[in-house]
NUROKOL-54480 format. One record per residue (C-alpha): residue number from 1; residue in three letters; chain; y, x negated, z negated. Coordinates in steps of 0.1 Angstrom, whole numbers. Layout:
+-----+---------+--------+-------+-------+-------+
: num : residuo : cadena :     y :     x :     z :
+-----+---------+--------+-------+-------+-------+
: NUM :     ALA :      A :     Y :     X :     Z :
...
+-----+---------+--------+-------+-------+-------+
//
This chain:
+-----+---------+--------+-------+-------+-------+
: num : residuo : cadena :     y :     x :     z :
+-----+---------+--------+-------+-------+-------+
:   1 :     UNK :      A :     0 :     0 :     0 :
:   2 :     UNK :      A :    30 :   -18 :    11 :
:   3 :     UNK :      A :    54 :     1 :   -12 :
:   4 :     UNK :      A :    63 :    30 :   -32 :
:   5 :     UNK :      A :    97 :    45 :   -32 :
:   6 :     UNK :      A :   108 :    71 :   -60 :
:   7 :     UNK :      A :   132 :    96 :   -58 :
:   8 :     UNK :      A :   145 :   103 :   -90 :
:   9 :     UNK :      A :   171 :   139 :   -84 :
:  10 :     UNK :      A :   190 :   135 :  -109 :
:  11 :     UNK :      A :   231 :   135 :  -102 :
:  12 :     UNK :      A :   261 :   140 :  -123 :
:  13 :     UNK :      A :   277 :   156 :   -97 :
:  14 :     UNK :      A :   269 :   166 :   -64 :
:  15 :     UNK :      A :   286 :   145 :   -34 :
:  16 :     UNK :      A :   295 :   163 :    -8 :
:  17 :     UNK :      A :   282 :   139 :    19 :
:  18 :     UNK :      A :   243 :   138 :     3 :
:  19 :     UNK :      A :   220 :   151 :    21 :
:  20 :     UNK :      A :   194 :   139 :    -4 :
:  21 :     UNK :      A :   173 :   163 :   -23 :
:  22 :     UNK :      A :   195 :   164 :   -57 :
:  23 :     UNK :      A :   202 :   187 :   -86 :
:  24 :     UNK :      A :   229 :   182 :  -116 :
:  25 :     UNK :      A :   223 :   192 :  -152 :
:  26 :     UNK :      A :   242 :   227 :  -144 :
:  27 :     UNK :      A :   212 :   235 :  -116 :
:  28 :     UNK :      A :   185 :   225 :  -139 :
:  29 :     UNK :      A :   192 :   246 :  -164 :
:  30 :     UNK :      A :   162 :   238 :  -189 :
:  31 :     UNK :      A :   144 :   212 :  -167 :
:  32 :     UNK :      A :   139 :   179 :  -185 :
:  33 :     UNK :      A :   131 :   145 :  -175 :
:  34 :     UNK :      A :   102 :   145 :  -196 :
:  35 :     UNK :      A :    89 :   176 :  -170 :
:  36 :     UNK :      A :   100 :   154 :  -137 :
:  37 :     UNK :      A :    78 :   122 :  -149 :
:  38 :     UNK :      A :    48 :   145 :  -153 :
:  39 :     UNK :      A :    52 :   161 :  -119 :
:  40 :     UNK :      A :    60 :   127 :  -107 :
:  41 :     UNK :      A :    29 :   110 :  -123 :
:  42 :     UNK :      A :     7 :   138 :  -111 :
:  43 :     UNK :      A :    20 :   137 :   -78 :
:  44 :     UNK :      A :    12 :    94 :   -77 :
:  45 :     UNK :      A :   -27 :   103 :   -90 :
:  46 :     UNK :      A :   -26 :   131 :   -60 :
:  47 :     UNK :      A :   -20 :   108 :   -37 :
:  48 :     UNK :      A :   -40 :    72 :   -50 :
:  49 :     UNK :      A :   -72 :    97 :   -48 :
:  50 :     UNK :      A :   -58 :   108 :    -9 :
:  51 :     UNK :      A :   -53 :    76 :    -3 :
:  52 :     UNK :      A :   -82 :    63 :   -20 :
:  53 :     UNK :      A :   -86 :    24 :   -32 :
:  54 :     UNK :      A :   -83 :    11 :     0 :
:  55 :     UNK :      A :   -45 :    16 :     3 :
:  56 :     UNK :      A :   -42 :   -15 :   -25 :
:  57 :     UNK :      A :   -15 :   -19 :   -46 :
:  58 :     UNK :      A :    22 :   -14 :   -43 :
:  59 :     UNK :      A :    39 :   -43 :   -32 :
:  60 :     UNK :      A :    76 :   -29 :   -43 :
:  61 :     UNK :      A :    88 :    -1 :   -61 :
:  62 :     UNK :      A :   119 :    14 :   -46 :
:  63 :     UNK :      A :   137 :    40 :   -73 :
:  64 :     UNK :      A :   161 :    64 :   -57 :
:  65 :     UNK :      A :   172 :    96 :   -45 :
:  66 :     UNK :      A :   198 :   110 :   -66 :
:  67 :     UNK :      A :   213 :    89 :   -94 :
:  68 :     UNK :      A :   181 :    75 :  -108 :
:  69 :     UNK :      A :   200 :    54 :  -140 :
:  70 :     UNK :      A :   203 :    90 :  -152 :
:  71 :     UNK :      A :   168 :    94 :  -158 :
:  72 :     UNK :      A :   163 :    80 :  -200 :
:  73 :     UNK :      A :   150 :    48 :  -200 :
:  74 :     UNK :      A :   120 :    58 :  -219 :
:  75 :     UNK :      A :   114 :    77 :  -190 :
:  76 :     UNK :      A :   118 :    54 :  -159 :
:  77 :     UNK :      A :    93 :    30 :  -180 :
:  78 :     UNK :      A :    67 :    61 :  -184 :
:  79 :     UNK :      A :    71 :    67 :  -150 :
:  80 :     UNK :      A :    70 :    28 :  -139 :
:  81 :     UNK :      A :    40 :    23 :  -162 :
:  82 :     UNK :      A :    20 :    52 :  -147 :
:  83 :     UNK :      A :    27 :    38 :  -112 :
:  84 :     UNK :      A :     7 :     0 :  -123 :
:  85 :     UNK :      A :   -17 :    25 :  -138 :
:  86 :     UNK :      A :   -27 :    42 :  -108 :
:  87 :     UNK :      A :   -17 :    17 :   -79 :
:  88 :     UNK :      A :   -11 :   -17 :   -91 :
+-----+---------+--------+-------+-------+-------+
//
């Protein structure tokens, strides 16, 4: 796997130029960061078992999308730590 890129959709406020997929705290309502790293980490076992073990490890880890700094930083290293976990 040459490399793994992360959108994290997290923004303070939306640009009006983005044409990423992004959401601020006011359209989240009562989503948390704790809920996007489970999605995210599910999403990462979903596709290491499509991919299988013959995809190899990642050799860089992209993390973008939104504003990604505003995920917790307990959270960005759950989410970095479940991505060694499942593909190196």
């Amino acid at each position: 796997m040459p490399g793994l890129y992360l959108h994290v959709p997290f923004c303070a406020a939306r640009c009006g130029y983005c044409d990423f997929n992004t959401y601020t705290a006011d359209e989240l309502g009562d989503a948390s960061s704790a809920g996007f790293v489970d999605a995210a980490l599910a999403e990462i076992r979903l596709a290491r078992q499509v991919l299988g073990d013959g995809a190899g490890p990642a050799a860089t880890v992209f993390v973008g999308g939104g504003t990604p700094t505003l995920l917790p930083a307990e959270s960005l290293a759950r989410l970095l730590r479940g991505v060694r976990e499942e593909v190196g």
